[in-house]
Legacy VTK file of the C-alpha trace (Angstrom):
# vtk DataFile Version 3.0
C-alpha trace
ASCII
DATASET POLYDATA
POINTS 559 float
-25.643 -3.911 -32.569
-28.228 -3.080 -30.166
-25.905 -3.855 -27.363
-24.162 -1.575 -28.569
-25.648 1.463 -29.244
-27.163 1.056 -25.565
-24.034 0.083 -23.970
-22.218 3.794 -25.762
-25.813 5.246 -24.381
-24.995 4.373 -21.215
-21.445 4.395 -21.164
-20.923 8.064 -21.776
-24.153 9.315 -19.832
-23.100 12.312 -17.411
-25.165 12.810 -14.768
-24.482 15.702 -12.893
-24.361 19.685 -14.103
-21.504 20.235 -16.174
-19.470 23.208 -16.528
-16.487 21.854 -18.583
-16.460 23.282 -22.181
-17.027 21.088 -25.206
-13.557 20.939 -26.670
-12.485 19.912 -23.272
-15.398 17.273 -23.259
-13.649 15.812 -26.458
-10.490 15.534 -24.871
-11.920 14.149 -21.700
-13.581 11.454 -23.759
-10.447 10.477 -26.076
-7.944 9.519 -22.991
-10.768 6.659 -22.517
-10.842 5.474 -25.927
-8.912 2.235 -25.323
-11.464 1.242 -22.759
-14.563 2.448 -23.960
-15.975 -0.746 -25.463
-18.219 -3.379 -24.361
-15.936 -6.329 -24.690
-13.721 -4.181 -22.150
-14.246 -4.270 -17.948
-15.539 -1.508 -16.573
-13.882 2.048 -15.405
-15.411 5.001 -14.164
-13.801 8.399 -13.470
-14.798 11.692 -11.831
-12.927 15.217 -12.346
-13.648 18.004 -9.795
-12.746 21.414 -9.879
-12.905 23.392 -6.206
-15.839 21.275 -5.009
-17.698 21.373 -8.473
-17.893 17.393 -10.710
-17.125 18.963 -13.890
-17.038 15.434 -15.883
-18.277 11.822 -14.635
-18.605 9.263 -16.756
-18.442 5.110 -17.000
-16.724 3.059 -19.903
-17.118 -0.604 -20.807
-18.732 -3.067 -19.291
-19.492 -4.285 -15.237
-20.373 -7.543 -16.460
-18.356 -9.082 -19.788
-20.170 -12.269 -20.181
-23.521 -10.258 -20.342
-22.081 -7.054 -21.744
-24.334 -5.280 -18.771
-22.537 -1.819 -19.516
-21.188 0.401 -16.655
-22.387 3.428 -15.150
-21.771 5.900 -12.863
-23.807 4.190 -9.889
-22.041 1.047 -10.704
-19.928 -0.353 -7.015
-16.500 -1.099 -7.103
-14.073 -2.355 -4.090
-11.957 0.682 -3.428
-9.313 -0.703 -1.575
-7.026 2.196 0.324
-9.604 4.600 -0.834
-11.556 3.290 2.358
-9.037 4.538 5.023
-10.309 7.828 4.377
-13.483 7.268 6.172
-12.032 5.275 9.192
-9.811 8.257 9.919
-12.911 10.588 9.292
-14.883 8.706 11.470
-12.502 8.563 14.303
-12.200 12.571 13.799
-15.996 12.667 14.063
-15.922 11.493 17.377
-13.103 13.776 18.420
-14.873 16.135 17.562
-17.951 15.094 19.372
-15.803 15.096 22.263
-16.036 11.124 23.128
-12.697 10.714 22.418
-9.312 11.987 22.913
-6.479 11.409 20.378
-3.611 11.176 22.754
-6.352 8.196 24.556
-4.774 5.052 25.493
-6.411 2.814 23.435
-7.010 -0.046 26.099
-9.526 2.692 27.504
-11.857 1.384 24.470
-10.527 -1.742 23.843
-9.443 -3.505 27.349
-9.161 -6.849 25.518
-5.468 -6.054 23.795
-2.496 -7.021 25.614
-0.467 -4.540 27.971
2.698 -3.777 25.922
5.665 -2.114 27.515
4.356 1.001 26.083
1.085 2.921 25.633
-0.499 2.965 22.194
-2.356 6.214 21.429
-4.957 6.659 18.695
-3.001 9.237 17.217
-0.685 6.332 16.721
-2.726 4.363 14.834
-3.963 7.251 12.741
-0.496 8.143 11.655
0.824 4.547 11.730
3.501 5.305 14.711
1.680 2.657 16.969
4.634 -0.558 16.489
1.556 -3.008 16.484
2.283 -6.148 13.724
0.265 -5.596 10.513
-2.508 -8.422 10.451
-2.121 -9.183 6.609
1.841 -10.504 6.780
0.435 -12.423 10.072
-2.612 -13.538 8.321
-0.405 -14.949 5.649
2.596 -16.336 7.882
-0.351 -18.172 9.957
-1.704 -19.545 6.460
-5.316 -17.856 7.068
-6.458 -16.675 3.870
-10.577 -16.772 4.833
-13.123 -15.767 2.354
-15.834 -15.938 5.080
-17.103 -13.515 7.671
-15.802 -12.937 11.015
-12.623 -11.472 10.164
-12.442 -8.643 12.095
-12.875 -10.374 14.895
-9.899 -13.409 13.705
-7.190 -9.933 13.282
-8.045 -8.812 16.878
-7.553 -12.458 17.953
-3.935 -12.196 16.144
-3.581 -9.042 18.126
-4.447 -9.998 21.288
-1.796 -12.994 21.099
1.245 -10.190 20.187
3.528 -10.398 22.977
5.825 -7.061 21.975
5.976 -4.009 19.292
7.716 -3.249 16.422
9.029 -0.697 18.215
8.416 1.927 21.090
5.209 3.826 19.796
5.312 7.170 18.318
9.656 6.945 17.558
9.302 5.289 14.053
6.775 4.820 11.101
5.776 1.715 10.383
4.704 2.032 5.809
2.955 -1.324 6.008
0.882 -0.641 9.022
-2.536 -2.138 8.527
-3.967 -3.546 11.490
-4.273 0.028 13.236
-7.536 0.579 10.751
-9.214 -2.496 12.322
-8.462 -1.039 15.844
-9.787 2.390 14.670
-12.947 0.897 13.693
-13.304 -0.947 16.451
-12.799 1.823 18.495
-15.872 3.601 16.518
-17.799 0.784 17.588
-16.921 1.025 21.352
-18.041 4.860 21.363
-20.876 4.924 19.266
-22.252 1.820 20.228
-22.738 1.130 16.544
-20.880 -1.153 14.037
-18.832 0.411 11.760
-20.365 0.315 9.022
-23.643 1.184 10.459
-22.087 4.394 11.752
-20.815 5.569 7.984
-24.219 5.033 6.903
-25.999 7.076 9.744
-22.926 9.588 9.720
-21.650 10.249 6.306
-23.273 7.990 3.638
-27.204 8.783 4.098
-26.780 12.364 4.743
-24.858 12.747 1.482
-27.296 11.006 -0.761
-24.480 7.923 -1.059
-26.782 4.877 -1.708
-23.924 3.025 -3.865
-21.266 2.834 -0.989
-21.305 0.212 1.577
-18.912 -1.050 3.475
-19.123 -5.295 3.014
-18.120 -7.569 6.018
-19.168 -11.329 4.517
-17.877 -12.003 0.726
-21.167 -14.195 0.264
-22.946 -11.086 0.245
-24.917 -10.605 -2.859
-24.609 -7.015 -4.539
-26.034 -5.230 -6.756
-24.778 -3.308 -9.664
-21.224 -4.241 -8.741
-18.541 -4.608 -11.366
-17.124 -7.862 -11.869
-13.240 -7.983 -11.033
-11.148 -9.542 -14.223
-7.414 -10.386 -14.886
-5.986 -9.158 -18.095
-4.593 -12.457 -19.449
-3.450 -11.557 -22.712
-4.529 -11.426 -25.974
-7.899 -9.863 -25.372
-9.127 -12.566 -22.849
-10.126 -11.756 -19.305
-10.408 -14.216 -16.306
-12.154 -13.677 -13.284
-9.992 -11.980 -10.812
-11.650 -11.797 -6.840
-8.145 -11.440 -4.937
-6.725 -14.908 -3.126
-8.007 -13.414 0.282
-10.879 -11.157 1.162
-10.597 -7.932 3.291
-11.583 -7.214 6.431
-14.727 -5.502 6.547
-13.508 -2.069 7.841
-11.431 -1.910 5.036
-13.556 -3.821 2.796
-15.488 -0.769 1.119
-17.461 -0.759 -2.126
-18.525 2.626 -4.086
-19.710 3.793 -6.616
-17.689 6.986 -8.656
-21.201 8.859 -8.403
-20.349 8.911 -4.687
-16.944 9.052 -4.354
-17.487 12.295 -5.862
-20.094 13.410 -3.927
-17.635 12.387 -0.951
-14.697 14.807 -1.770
-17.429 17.245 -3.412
-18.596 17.383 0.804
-15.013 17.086 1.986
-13.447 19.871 -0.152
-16.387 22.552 0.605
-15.669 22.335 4.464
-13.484 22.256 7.398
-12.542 18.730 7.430
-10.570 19.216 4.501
-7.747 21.239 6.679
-8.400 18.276 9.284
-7.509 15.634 6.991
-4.498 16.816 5.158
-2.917 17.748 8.270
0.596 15.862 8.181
1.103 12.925 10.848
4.151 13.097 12.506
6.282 11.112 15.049
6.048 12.556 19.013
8.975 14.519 18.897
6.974 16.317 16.260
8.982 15.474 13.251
7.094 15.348 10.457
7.083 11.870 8.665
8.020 12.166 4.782
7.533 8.113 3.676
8.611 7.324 0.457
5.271 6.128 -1.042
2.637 5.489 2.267
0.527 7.583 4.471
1.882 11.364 5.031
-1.695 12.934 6.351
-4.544 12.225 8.399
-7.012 11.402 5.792
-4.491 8.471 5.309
-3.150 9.386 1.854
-0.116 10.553 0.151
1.508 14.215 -0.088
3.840 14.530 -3.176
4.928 15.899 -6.124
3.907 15.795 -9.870
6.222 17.714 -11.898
7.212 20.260 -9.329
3.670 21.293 -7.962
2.351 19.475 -4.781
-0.045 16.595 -5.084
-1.508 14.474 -2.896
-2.758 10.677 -3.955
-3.591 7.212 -2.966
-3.694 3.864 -5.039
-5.278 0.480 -4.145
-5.498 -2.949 -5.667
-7.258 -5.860 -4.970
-8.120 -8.600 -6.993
-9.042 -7.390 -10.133
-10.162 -3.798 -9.317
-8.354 -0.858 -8.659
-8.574 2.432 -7.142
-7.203 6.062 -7.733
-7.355 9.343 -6.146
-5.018 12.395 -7.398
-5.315 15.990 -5.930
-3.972 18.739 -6.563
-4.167 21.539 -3.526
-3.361 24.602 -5.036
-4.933 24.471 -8.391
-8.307 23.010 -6.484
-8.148 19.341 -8.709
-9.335 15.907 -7.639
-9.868 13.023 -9.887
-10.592 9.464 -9.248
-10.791 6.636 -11.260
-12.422 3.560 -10.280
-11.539 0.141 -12.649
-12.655 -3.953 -12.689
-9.830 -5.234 -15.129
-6.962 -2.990 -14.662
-3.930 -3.608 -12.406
-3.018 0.457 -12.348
-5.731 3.050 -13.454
-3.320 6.039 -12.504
-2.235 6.676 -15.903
-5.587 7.536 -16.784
-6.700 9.743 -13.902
-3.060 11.358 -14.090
-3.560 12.051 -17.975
-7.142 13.877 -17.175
-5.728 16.141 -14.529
-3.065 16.980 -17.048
-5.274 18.086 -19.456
-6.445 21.100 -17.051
-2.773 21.560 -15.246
-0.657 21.957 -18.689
0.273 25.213 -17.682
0.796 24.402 -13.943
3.489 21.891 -14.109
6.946 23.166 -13.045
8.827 19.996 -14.684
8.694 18.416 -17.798
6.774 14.804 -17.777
10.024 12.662 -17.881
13.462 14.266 -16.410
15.978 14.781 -18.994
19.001 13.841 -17.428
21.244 15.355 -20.353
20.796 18.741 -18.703
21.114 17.271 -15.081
24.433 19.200 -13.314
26.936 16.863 -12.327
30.488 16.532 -11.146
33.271 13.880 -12.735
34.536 11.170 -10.350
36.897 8.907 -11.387
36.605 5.206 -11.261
38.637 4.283 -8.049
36.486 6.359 -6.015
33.722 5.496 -7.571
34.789 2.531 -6.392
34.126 2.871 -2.443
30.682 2.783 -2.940
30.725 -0.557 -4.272
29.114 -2.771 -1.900
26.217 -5.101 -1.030
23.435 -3.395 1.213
20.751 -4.540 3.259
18.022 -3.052 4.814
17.282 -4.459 7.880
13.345 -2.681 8.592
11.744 -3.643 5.376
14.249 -6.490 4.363
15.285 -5.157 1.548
18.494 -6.470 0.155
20.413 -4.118 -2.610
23.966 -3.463 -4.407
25.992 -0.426 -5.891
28.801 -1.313 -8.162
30.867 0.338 -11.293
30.095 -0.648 -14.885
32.302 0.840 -17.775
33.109 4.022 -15.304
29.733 4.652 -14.104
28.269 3.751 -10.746
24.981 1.353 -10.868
22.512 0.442 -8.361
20.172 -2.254 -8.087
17.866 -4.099 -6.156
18.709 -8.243 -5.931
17.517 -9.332 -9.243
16.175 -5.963 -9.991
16.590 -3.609 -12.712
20.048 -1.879 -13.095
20.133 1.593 -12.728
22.780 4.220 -13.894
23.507 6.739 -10.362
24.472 10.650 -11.660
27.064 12.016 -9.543
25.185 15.909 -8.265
28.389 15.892 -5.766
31.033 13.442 -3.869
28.217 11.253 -1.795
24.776 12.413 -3.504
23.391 10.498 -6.944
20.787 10.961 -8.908
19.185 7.676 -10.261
18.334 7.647 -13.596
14.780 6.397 -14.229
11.700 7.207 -16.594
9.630 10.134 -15.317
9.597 12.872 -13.221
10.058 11.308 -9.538
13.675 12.636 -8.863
15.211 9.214 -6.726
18.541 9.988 -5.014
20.992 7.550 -3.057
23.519 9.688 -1.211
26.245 7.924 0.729
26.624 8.468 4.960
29.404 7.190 6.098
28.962 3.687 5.547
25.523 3.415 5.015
23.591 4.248 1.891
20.720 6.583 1.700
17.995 5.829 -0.700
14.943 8.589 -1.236
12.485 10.194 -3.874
11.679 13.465 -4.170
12.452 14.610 -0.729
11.374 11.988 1.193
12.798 10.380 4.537
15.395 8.008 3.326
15.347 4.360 3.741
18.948 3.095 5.144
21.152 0.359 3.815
23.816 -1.125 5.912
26.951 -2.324 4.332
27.300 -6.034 4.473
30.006 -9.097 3.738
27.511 -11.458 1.489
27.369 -15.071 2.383
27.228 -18.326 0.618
26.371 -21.464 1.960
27.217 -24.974 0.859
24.909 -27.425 0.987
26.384 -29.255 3.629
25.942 -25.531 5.625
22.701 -24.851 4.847
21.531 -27.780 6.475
22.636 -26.311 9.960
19.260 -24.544 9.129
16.900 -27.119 8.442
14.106 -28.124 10.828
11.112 -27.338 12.066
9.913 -23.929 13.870
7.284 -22.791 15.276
5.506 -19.426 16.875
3.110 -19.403 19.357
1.570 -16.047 19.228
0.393 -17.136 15.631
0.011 -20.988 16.497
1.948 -21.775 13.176
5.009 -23.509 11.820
7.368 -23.858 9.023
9.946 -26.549 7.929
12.848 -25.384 6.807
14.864 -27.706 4.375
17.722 -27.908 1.607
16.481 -28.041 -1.386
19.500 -28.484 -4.427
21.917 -25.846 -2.803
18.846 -23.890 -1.738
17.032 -23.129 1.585
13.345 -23.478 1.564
10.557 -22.345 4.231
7.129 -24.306 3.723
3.520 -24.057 5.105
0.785 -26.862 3.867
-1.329 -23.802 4.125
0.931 -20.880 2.277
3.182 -22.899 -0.031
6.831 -22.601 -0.068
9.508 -19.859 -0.053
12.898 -19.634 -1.253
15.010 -18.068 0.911
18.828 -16.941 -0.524
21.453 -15.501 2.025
22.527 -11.918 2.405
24.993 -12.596 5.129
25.849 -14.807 8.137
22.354 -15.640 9.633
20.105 -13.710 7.552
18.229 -14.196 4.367
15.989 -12.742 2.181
12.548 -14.192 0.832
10.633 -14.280 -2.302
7.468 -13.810 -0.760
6.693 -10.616 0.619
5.488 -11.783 3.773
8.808 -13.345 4.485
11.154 -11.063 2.979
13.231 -11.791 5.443
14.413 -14.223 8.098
17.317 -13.680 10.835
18.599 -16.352 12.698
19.583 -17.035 16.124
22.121 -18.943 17.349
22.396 -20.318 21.156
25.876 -20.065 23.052
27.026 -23.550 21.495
26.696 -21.703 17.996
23.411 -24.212 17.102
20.403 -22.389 15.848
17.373 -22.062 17.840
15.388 -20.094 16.171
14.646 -16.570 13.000
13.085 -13.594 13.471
11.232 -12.581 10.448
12.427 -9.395 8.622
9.732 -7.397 7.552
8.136 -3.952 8.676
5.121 -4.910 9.370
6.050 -7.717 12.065
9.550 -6.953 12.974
10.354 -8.979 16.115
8.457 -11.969 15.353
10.203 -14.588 16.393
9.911 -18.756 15.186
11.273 -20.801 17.921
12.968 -24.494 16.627
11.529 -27.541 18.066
14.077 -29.820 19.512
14.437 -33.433 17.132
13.573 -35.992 19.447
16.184 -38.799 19.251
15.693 -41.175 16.325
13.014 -38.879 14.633
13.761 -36.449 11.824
LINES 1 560
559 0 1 2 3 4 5 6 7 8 9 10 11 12 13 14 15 16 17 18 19 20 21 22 23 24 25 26 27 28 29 30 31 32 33 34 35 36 37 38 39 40 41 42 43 44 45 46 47 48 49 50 51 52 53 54 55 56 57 58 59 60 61 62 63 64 65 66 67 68 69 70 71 72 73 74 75 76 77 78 79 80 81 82 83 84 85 86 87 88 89 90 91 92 93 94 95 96 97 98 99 100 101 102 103 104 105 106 107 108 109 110 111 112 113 114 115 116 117 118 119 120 121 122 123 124 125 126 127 128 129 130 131 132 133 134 135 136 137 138 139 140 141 142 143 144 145 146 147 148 149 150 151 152 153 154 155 156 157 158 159 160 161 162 163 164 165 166 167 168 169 170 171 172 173 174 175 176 177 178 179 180 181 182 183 184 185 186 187 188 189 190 191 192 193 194 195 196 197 198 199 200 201 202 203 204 205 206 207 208 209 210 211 212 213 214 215 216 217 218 219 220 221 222 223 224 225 226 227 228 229 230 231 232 233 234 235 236 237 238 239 240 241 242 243 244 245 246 247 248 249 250 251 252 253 254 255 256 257 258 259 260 261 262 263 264 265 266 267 268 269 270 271 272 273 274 275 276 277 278 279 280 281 282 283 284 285 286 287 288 289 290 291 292 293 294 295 296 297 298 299 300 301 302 303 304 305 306 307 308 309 310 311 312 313 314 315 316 317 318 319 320 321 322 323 324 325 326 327 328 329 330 331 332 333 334 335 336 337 338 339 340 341 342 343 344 345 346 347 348 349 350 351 352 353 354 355 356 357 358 359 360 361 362 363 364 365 366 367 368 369 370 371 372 373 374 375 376 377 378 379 380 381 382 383 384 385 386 387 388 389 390 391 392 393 394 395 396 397 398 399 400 401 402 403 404 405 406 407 408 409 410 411 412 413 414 415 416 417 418 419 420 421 422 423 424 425 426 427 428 429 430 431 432 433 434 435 436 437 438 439 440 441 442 443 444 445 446 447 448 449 450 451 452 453 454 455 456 457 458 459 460 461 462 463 464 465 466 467 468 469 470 471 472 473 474 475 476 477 478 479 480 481 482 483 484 485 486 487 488 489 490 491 492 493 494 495 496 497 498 499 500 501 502 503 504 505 506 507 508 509 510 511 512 513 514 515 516 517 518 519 520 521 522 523 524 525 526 527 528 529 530 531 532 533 534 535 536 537 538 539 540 541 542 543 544 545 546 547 548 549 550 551 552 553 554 555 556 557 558
C-alpha cells in the first residue's frame, strides 16, 4: 500500500505552471485511467497551448519489477522524434553561414563514392537524395549489432554503394534513413564537434534539457530511463529492447519534461516557420507522401477531421513515441510510452478534448451519406486485376464480390471501393482518413487524403511448378554488401536464406518477380542472360532499389 500511495504521488505530480481549468484537469486525467497503475509500464504526456505546457504528467511505472513509478524527468528512446534535431542542427549551421543547402555533400564528406549525380543536403533533408537506406542493407547484410561503432559500419555500407535509387532531387524516397547519418556527420565536419556533443552545447544546455541525450553505445548505463516491455497478454509484460540498436544520431533518449520544453522553444520563435516549411522535389513540386516526411523538421503534414495537423510516430522495441500538432488552433501534444506498441490514441484523445469544436469531420466517415454513382457489374468488371507496385514492392488486387468492387492487399484485409465517379473510389475503412484508388488508364492510383498516389501496374500473375521454381535456386551474392543468400525449393515454395537473417518466403507476382515476407526483401526481380538462364535479382524495395545479387556459377560436380 505504501507503494502505492507514493507511486499515485508521483505519478500525477505536475510540475510546471498550469493554466488548464479543473474540470479540464479531470478529463485530462480520466483518458489515462487504463494506464495509471503501478503494475502498468510507464507513459508520460505533455499538452501545450501556443508555447504554454498546460498539463504534464507521468503514469505507471519505469521499472515493473521494482514498481519505481514514472515521472516527468523519466528518459525514454524517442525514435523519429529525434530527426527533428538533426534537421535543426543542420539549419543551425545554415544559418551560421558554414553551410550551404544546395552544397555538394562530398565538400564535407570526401570519403562517399562519386555517383553519376550530385547529392545536395537539401536532398537528404527532404529525402530526394536516391542514397540506399542503411537499415534494409543492415538487415540484407545480416548486421544486427548491439555495440558501438555504428555510425561509422552505415557509412562503410555507403561508401561501398556503387549507384542511386534514382537521379537525386526527381523522386522521394518514404523509407529514406541513411540521409540522417550523413546529416550528422556533416554537423560533425563543420563544427568540429560530435553530434551529440553539438545538441548539448547548441540546444540541450541552453534550454535547461538535462534528461535528453543522444546514446551512441547500448552498454551505456542510464539513469532514470524507462524500461521497454512487450504486452504479452493477459496482464504479463516481457522485456522488449528492439532486435537491433540504433545508430547513435538517431538513437535519442528524452524525457517529456524536455520534449516540452523543446517545442515550448521551437513554437515561440522563428524556427518554427523554418521547420514546417514543405520539402519538395527540384522542379519545385511539392512532395505530398502518403504517411512519411512532408516538412523540414522531418515530420508529417495532414489532416484530422478536416483541420490540418501535422505528426510523427516512432517505435522501437518496446517504447514508443508521439507528436500531434495542430497549426491553427496553436496545439502540440506528445506522448512518450515503455509498453505500448501505438500511444497515438491517447495523445489524439487529449487534443480532442480542447479541439471538439474545431473538427470539420465527424471521428469515423459515415459512408451512408457518401455521394456515389451506380455502375453495373460488367464494368465494374475492367478494374479487376492483379497490381503490383514496382517502388515499394507492393503487390495488390481489385476484383467484384456480389456487385461491388473490392480491393486488397495480398493476404490483406478486403475492402469495399465506393464508386464517387467512373475511375475514382472511395475505400471504405474505419475513421476519418478518406483513402481513394482512382483508375488511369491501366494503372491504379492508390492515395489518402490528398496525398501523391502510389502506382500499381497491371500484371498477368504467375505460378510456378516445382520443377520451375528450381530454375531459381542457387546461390547469390552482392559485393557492395559482402553478403549472400541461397535460394531453394522448399514444398512448391521458393525460399531466400541468410545464417545471419533467417529465411524468407518468397511467392510470385509474375514472370521473374516475387514478393517477400520480410520487409527488407519485399521484393526480388530476376534477371535472365541471353540463353534465358538466370544470373542474378534485384531486390524490390524503396529504400535500396537497384541492388543487385549476382549468382555464382556451380562448379561442375558441386551443388
Amino acid at each position: 500500500m505504501k507503494v502505492h500511495n507514493k507511486f499515485l504521488l508521483i505519478g500525477c505530480l505536475v510540475l510546471l505552471p498550469f493554466t488548464a481549468r479543473a474540470n479540464d484537469v479531470q478529463a485530462f486525467d480520466n483518458i489515462f485511467t487504463d494506464v495509471n497503475s503501478p503494475d502498468k509500464p510507464a507513459v508520460a504526456v505533455a499538452l501545450l497551448k501556443k508555447d504554454k505546457v498546460i498539463y504534464q504528467k507521468s503514469f505507471g511505472s519505469a521499472n515493473l519489477e521494482y514498481k519505481a513509478a514514472a515521472t516527468v524527468d523519466t528518459k525514454f528512446q524517442v525514435d523519429t522524434l529525434a530527426w527533428e534535431f538533426i534537421a535543426y542542427a543542420t539549419l543551425l549551421l545554415e544559418d551560421q553561414g558554414k553551410i550551404r543547402l544546395d552544397d555538394d555533400i562530398r565538400k564535407y564528406l570526401p570519403e562517399l563514392p562519386v555517383f553519376d549525380h550530385q547529392v545536395t543536403i537539401n536532398h537528404l533533408l527532404s529525402s530526394t537524395d536516391g542514397i540506399y537506406g542503411y537499415k534494409v542493407l543492415r538487415s540484407l547484410a545480416g548486421w544486427e549489432s548491439k555495440t558501438a561503432g555504428q555510425q561509422q559500419a552505415v557509412m562503410q555500407l555507403v561508401k561501398r554503394q556503387k549507384s542511386l535509387n534514382f537521379r537525386p532531387g526527381t523522386e522521394f524516397s518514404p523509407g529514406g534513413n541513411t540521409r540522417l547519418i550523413l546529416l550528422a556527420n556533416i554537423v560533425e565536419a563543420v563544427s568540429g564537434q560530435s553530434f551529440d556533443a553539438f545538441c548539448k552545447t547548441h540546444i540541450f544546455e541552453p534550454l535547461g534539457m538535462t534528461n535528453t541525450l543522444f546514446v551512441y553505445d547500448d552498454q551505456t548505463v542510464l539513469g532514470n530511463v524507462a524500461v521497454p516491455y512487450r504486452d504479452a497478454g493477459k496482464g504479463v509484460y516481457k522485456l522488449d529492447y528492439g532486435s537491433s540498436s540504433a545508430a547513435g544520431p538517431v538513437n535519442l533518449y528524452a524525457s517529456i519534461k524536455d520534449l516540452a520544453t523543446w517545442r515550448s522553444h521551437v513554437l515561440s520563435r522563428a524556427e518554427a516557420s523554418r521547420l514546417d516549411r514543405p520539402i519538395k522535389l527540384d522542379s519545385g513540386v511539392v512532395i505530398r507522401d502518403i504517411s512519411s516526411i512532408s516538412i523540414y523538421g522531418q515530420q508529417h503534414a495532414g489532416k484530422e477531421r478536416g483541420i490540418a495537423k501535422i505528426y510523427q510516430l516512432g517505435s522501437f522495441g518496446g517504447y514508443a513515441s508521439s507528436i500531434f500538432r495542430f497549426p491553427a488552433q496553436e496545439i502540440t501534444v506528445i506522448v512518450l510510452s515503455s509498453g505500448l506498441a501505438y500511444n497515438g490514441s491517447y495523445g489524439m484523445r487529449l487534443a480532442a478534448t480542447l479541439l471538439k469544436n474545431d473538427f470539420l469531420e465527424e471521428e469515423t466517415i459515415d459512408y451512408s451519406k457518401i455521394k456515389r454513382v451506380a455502375l453495373p457489374p460488367e464494368q465494374l468488371k475492367k478494374f479487376e486485376g492483379n497490381y503490383w507496385n514496382k517502388e515499394r514492392g507492393i503487390p495488390a488486387k481489385a476484383y467484384v464480390k456480389n456487385g461491388v468492387l473490392h480491393y486488397s492487399r495480398v493476404e490483406g484485409t478486403e475492402r469495399v471501393l465506393i464508386p464517387l465517379d467512373e475511375t475514382l473510389f472511395q475505400m471504405q475503412i474505419d475513421g476519418d482518413d478518406h483513402y481513394h484508388i482512382k483508375f488511369v488508364g491501366q494503372n491504379m492510383h492508390f492515395s489518402m487524403s490528398g496525398s501523391d498516389p502510389i502506382i500499381f501496374e497491371p500484371h498477368i500473375p504467375a505460378q510456378y511448378t516445382r520443377t520451375e521454381l528450381a530454375q531459381f535456386a542457387g546461390v547469390f551474392y552482392s559485393d557492395e554488401l559482402n553478403s549472400s543468400f541461397v535460394l531453394e525449393e522448399h514444398n512448391g515454395i521458393l525460399t531466400a536464406s541468410n545464417i545471419r537473417v533467417g529465411q524468407i518466403k518468397l511467392k510470385p507476382v509474375k514472370k521473374d518477380v516475387f514478393y517477400g515476407d520480410k520487409s527488407f526483401m519485399a521484393g526480388v526481380q530476376f534477371k535472365r542472360g541471353k540463353n534465358n538462364d538466370v544470373l542474378g535479382f534485384q531486390v524490390v524495395v524503396d529504400e535500396a532499389r537497384n541492388l543487385e545479387f549476382k549468382k555464382i556459377p556451380t562448379v561442375a560436380g558441386t551443388r
